[in-house]
C-alpha positions, 0 to 999 in steps of 0.5 A: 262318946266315941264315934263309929262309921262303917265305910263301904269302898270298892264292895267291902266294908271296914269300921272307922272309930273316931276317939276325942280324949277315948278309949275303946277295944277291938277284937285282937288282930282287927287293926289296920292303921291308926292316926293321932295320939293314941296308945295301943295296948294289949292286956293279959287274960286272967288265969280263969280266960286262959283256962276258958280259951281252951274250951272257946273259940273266942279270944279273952285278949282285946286291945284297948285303943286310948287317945284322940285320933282316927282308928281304922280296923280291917275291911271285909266283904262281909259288913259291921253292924253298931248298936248300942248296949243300955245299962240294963242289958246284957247280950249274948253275941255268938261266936267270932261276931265281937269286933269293937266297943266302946271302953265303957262297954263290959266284956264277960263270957257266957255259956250255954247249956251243953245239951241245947249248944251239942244239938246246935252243932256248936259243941259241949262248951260254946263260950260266948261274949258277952256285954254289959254297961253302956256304949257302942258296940260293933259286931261281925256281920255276913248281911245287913241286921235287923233288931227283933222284939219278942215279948213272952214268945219264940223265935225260931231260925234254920242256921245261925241267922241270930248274932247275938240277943239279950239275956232274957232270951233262951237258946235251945235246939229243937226239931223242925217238926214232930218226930218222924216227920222231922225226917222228911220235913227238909229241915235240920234242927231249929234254933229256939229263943224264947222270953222276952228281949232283943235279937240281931237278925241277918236274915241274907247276906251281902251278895259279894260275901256269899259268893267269896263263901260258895267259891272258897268253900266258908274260908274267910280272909284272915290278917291284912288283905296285903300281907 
């Protein structure tokens, strides 16, 4: 198996894939450098993800990576959190978390129902990845993660702390609290999973991460930091 290491220098991160014989896929446009015998190769969509891009904000097109070598992808002042998927699983990941991920590892998209996705702010046709097989994965992250276990339960969020979830969890959009006091509680509304599964939680950011946010209004940094 292919190995991934998240360094951290100077107060930003930046995921190190280590290949022996390997292939794996990162998100297009997330390299850096490489070194070794390795071959880059960007595949083309299907007609179907071409028609699907013009609906998400997800790419359909992820380089594969094989070879035997070191891979170094762009750092961030935000962080990378690696996990890995089980053969039975499927996961859901939200919007722009994908980064990178094994070979062995499936990529497919999923689409949540359009009322609960518009209510959310997300819009009528949020494309998501998804992930299927066996392998690691790694994944955008604005703080450090935490994995939570709901059995036959619920879990409730203000904003999008949940990166991504199996698929035994169900999203929808509900109120902060019953109506009218929803409009004097303080609160926008809720994002709802509820069944039974798994879910990546960042409950805060990395200081760094959320003072780059507050001074350049949200933008991230895109493409090399030396370009």
């Amino acid at each position: 198996m292919a190995r991934f290491d998240v360094t951290n220098v100077e107060g930003m991160r930046q995921l190190r894939m280590h290949l022996d014989e390997e292939t794996v896929q990162a998100a297009r446009g997330a390299l850096s450098n490489f070194r070794g015998d390795i071959s880059f190769t960007p595949r083309l969509p299907g007609v179907g993800d071409i028609f699907r891009n013009i609906f998400a904000r997800e790419s359909r097109i992820r380089p594969y990576y094989s070879g035997t070598g070191t891979i170094h992808l762009q750092p961030s002042l935000a962080g990378f959190h690696v996990f890995d998927v089980q053969p039975n699983e499927k996961w859901i990941l939200e919007p722009g978390e994908y980064w990178a991920s094994e070979g062995s590892v499936k990529l497919g998209l999923h689409r949540d129902p359009m009322l609960a996705s518009w209510w959310a702010g997300d819009g009528l046709f949020a494309w998501k990845t998804t992930l299927r097989g066996a392998g690691k994965v790694a994944i955008n992250a604005p703080g450090p993660v935490e994995e939570i276990s709901v059995t036959d339960g619920e879990l409730k969020v203000q904003g999008r702390l949940v990166l991504g979830r199996t698929s035994g969890l169900k999203f929808r959009s509900v109120r902060s609290a019953r109506f009218p006091r929803n409009l004097i509680s303080g609160q926008t509304r809720l994002r709802l999973f509820e069944g039974t599964g798994k879910a990546l939680v960042s409950w805060t950011p990395y200081w760094n991460e959320y003072l780059h946010n507050q001074m350049s209004g949200g933008d991230h940094i895109q493409g090399s930091l030396f370009e």
